[in-house]
N, C-alpha and C positions, 0 to 999 in steps of 0.2 A: 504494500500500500504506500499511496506518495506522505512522506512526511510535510512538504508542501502547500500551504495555505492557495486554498484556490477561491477568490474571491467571488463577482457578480458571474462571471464569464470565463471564456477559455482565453480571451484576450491575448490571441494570435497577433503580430506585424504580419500582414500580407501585402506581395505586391507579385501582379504576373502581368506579360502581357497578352492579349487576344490577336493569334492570326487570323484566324476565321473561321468560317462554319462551314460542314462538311453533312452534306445533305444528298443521302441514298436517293435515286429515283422511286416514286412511288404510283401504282396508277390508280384513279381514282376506284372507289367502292361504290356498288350499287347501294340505294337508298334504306333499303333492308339493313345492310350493315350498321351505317351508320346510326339508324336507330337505337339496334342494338349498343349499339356505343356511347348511347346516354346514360346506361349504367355503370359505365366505368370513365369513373370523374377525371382519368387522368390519360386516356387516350386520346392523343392529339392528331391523330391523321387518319381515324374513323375505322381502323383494321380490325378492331378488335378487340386490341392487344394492350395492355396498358405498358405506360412508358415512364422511364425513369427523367422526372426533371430534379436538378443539382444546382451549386452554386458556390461560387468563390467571390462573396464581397468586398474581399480584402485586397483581389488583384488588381494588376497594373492595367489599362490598357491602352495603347498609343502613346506610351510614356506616360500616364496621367496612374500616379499611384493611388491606390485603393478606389479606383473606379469600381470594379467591378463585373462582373460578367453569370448569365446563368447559363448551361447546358442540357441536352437531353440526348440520353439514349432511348432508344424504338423496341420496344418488344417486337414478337417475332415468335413463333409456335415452336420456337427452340429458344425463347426467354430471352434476355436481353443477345439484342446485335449492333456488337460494338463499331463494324463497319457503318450504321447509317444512326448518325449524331446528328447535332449543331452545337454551335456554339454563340450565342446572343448576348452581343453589349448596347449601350446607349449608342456609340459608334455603329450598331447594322442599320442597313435600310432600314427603314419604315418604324424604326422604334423611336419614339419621344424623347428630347432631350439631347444631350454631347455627355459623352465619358468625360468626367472631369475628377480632378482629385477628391479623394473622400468621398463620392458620392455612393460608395457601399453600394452597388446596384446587385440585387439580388440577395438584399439582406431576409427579404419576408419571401416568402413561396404560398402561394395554393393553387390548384389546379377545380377546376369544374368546367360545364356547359355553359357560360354565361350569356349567350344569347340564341341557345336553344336549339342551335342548327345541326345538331349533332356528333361535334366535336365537341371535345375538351379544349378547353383553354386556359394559359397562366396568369397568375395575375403575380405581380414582380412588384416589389418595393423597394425602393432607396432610399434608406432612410436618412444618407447626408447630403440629398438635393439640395441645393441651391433653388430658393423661388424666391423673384424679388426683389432678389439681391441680399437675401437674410439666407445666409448660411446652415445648414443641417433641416431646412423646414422638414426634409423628406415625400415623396412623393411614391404614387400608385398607378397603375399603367396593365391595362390588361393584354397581354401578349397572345393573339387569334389562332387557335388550331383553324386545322381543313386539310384538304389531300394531299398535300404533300410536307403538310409536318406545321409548325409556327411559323406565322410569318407576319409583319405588320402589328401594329400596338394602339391602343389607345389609352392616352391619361385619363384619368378618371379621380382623382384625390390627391389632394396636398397639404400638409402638416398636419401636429398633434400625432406624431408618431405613424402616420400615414403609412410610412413606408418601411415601420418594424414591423408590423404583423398584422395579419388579419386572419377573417374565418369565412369559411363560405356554404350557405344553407338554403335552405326555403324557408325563411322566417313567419312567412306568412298563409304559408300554404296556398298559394295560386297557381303551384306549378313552375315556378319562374326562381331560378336563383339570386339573393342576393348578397351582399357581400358587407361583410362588418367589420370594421377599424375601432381602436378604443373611443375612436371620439367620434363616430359619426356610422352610419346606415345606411347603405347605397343598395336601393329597392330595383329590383330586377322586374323585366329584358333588361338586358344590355345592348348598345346598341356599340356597331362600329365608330361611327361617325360622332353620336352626341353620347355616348358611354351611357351611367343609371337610366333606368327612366324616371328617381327621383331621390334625395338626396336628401336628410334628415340627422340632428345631431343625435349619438347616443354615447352616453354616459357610463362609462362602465368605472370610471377611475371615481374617488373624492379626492380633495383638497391634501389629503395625507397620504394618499394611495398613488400606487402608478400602474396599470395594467403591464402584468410578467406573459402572460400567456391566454391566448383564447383560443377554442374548440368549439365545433358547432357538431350535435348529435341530436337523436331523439330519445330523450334521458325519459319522456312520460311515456312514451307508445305511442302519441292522439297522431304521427307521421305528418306533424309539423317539426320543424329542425329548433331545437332550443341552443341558447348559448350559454357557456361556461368560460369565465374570466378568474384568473389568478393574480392577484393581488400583495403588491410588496409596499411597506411604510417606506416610501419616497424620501421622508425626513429623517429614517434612523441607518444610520452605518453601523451597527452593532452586529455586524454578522454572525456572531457569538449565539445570539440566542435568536432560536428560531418562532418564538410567540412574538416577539415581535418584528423579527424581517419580514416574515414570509407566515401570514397567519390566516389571512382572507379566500374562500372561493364565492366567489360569488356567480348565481343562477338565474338566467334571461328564460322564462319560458317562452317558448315560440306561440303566436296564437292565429286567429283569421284576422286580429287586427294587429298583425307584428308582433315585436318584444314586447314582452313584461318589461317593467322595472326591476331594476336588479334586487336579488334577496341576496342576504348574505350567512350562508348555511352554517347553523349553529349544530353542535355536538349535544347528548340528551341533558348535560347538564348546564347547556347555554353559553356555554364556551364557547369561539370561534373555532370551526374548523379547522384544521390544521391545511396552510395553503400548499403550494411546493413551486419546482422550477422548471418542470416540465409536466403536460396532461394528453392526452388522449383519449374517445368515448368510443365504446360499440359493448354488444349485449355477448359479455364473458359467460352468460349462465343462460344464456339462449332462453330465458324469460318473455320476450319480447320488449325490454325495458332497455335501452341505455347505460349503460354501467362508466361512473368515470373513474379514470386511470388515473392515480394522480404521482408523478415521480419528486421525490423529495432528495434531491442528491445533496445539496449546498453540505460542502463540508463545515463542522463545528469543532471551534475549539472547546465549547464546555456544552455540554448538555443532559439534560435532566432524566434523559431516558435513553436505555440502553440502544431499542430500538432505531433511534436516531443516528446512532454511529455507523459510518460507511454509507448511510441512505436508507429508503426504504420506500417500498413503492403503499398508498391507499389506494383499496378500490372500495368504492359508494357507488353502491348497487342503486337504480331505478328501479322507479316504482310510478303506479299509476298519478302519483302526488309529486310527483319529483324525485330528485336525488334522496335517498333513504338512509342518513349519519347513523340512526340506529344499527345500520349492519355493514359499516367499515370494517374492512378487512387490511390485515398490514402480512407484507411480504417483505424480506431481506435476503441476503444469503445465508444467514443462517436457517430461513425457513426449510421443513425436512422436502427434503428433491433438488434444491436449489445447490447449483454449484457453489464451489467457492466457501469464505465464508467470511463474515465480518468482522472488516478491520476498519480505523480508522481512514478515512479520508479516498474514500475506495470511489464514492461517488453514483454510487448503485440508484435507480431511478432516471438515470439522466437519457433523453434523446427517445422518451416514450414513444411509439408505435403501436397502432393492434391492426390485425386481419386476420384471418383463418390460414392456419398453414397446413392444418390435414384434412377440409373439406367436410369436419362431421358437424359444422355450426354451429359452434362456440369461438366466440373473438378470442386468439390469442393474442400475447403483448410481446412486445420482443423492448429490451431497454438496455443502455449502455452501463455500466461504473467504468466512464470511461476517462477518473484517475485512478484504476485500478493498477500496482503493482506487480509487475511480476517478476521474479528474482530479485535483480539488483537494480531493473528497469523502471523508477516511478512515472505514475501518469502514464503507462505504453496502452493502457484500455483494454477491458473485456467486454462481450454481450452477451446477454443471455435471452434465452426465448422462451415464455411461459407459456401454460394450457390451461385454454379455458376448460370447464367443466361442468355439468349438472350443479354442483355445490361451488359454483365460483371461480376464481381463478388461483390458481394451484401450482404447486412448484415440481408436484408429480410428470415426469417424463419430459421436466428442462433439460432445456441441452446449451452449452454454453462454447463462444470462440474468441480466442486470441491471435494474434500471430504469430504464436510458439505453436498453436493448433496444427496438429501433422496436418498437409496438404492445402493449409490458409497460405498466401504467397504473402513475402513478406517475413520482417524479424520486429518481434515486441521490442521495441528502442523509448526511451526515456519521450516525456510529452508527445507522444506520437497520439492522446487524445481519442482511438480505436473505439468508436462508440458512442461520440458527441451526439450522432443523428444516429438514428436508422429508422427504414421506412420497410414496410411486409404488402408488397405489391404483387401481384399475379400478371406479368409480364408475358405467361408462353400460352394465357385463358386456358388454365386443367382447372380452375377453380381451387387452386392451392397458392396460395400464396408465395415468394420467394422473398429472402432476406438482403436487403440492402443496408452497407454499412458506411459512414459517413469517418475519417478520420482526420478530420482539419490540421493535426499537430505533424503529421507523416512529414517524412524527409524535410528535417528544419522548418516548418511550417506551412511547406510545397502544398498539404493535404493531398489527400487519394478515396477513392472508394471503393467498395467490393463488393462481391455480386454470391449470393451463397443460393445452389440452385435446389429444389425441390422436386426431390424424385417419389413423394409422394404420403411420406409419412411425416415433414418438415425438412424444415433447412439440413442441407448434411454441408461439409468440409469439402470433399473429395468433390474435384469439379468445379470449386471458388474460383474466382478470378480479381484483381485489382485492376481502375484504372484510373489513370489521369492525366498530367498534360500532354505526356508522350503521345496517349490515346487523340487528345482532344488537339495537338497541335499547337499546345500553349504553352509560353513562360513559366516556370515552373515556378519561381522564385517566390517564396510565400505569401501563398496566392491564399490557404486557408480552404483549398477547393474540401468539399461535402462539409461544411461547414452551415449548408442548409440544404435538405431535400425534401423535396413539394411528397405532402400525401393525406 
């Protein structure tokens, strides 16, 4: 385990530059397909197939350091195909804006159907836009699938964190996706030309809070999308204790008239919830209810409970009323099945993920500690992947990898971060998910990713692959690449 104080962040220097985008020819799909391809929020050229989108916000591009840039690999009925990418910065045609320094482009990821036509589309943040002339506003930009992959963008939001995160749902149940920023609501179609069809502020922060994280799921069943916001005191640097860094979840029900107001979910004895620093929602216990994931990594120098040490993941079970505190459930490495076991400063929880990885419908989670030690390597990162169950989600038949993992490519090396992201995407459609891993700190802070394939009973080793700038054609020079990936 890293003896290493790891504070808000992984707080990488990235700089790479962007040559360009490398785009397989594709021929267009009959109308049936693409249909079909509203159900997978992340397939961008209407095949099928869902696809992996990535990101290095920290790189250089055209000499302009921490520009930024995001990427995608294409699925393909043999899972990811690393011959047909792209590579997309403010610099490609048709995207909004000039790559300039600092502007982080590709800080935020979500992928969905945003204006209906049967493709998936990205939607991209940068969080240190320039608007104005006022430095860091941050800005949002939807980047258009169709047949032959992404192409073209439109802006759509600027500041108040615009361009750090967002979440993308049916808030309102009309069929129509829209798209939620901490400080605003952008109500769906979408349109190319004039983006929301309307545009409303919404409040998920107070005056002492700052929104860490949002998720959008169907946590009640009613199959409107509700939101879930993670919540950090803005005002306290005491990273030490976690009641008060990191203390708040707060819950948007989805309704026919939009969000709720946010609630903010208390424990049975009116405590706040225990917040964290990564989340994730789908139904671990095949209820039909939303279950949230909640990853608690932040390392602590002192704390009051055992479980807290090295991380530890909650899952709040849905229920017809909402999220249900009554029946939190806590996972670590020390829970029985779960590899590893907990050490200080391990960071277990971090880089949340769920999908199904063996097809019997139960969400699993796949999650990084990814400043997990190993040997004499601090911070080199593990992940592990959990199974959902009838009784919840369970550490019975985890399976866990590093880069000492026989046949993962690659050597666990000190901050190499193995685990910041990952994303359980079904890329080759068997309806099994595959394991994608995110590791921003790889080769002095170059970041890499890697592909861990699904032959059928979950992620296995044998058959991984890594890639990154070699791959993508780009600067490698701490670029911070998987440092975000859309899912």
């Amino acid at each position: 385990m890293s003896k290493r104080r790891i504070g808000r962040g992984i707080g990488l220097a990235a700089a790479v530059a962007v040559i360009g985008a490398v785009i397989a020819p594709v021929t267009a799909h009959a109308a049936e397909s693409r249909s079909a391809a509203t159900e997978l929020h992340d397939d961008f050229n209407g095949d099928g197939y869902q696809d992996v989108a990535f990101a290095a916000p920290g790189a250089k591009v055209d000499g302009q350091a921490r520009a930024g840039y995001v990427a995608v690999v294409y699925g393909s009925a043999n899972g990811l195909n690393l011959t047909h990418r792209q590579v997309i910065s403010q610099n490609t045609a048709g995207i909004p804006g000039t790559a300039e320094a600092d502007d982080r482009y590709g800080d935020s990821l979500a992928a969905g159907d945003m204006n209906g036509d049967g493709y998936a589309d990205l939607v991209v943040g940068a969080s240190g836009e320039e608007v104005a002339g006022v430095a860091g506003t941050g800005s949002l930009a939807v980047v258009w699938g169709g047949p032959q992959g992404l192409s073209g963008a439109t802006a759509v939001a600027t500041g108040a964190l615009a361009g750090a995160q967002s979440a993308i749902g049916d808030f309102d149940g009309d069929g129509h996706l829209d798209l939620a920023t901490p400080s605003s609501l952008l109500t769906g179609p979408f349109d190319r030309t004039t983006g929301a069809a309307s545009a409303a502020p919404l409040r998920v922060d107070t005056v002492d809070y700052a929104t860490n994280t949002l998720a959008a799921g169907d946590v009640d069943g009613d199959g409107i999308t509700d939101l879930v916001a993670l919540n950090i005191d803005s005002t306290d640097d005491d990273y030490s204790n976690p009641d008060q860094y990191h203390r708040r979840v707060l819950y948007l029900r989805g309704t026919g008239q939009g969000l709720s107001a946010p609630v903010t979910l208390k424990n049975e004895d009116g405590t706040d919830l225990r917040g964290g620093e990564s989340l994730g929602i789908g139904d671990v216990d095949q209820d039909g209810y939303g279950d949230l994931v909640i990853g608690r990594s932040l390392n602590h120098d002192i704390v009051d409970e055992d479980l807290l040490i090295g991380g530890q993941i909650g899952v709040v079970y849905g229920s017809a009323a909402g999220p249900d505190t009554s029946r939190e459930a806590m996972i670590t490495q020390d829970s029985p099945g779960v590899p590893g076991a907990t050490e200080w400063g391990d960071s277990f929880g971090g880089g949340i993920s769920v999908g199904d990885v063996n097809g019997d419908g139960y969400a699993d989670v796949a999650t990084g500690a990814f400043t997990e030690g190993l040997g004499e390597e601090y911070a080199a990162g593990q992940v592990t992947v959990l199974r959902g169950s009838g009784t919840g989600l369970t550490g019975a038949g985890a399976v866990a990898f590093n880069q000492d993992t026989a046949n993962v490519p690659g050597t666990a090396e000190r901050n190499d971060f193995f685990g910041a992201r990952t994303a359980l995407i079904d890329t080759n459609r068997d309806g099994r998910a595959e394991l994608i891993v995110g590791s921003p700190g790889e080769n002095l802070g170059a970041g890499s990713l890697w592909a861990f394939p699904n032959p059928g009973t979950g992620p296995t080793a044998t058959g991984s692959v890594s890639f990154g700038a070699g791959t993508l054609g780009t600067v490698a020079d701490r670029a911070g690449l998987g440092s975000r990936i859309a899912r």
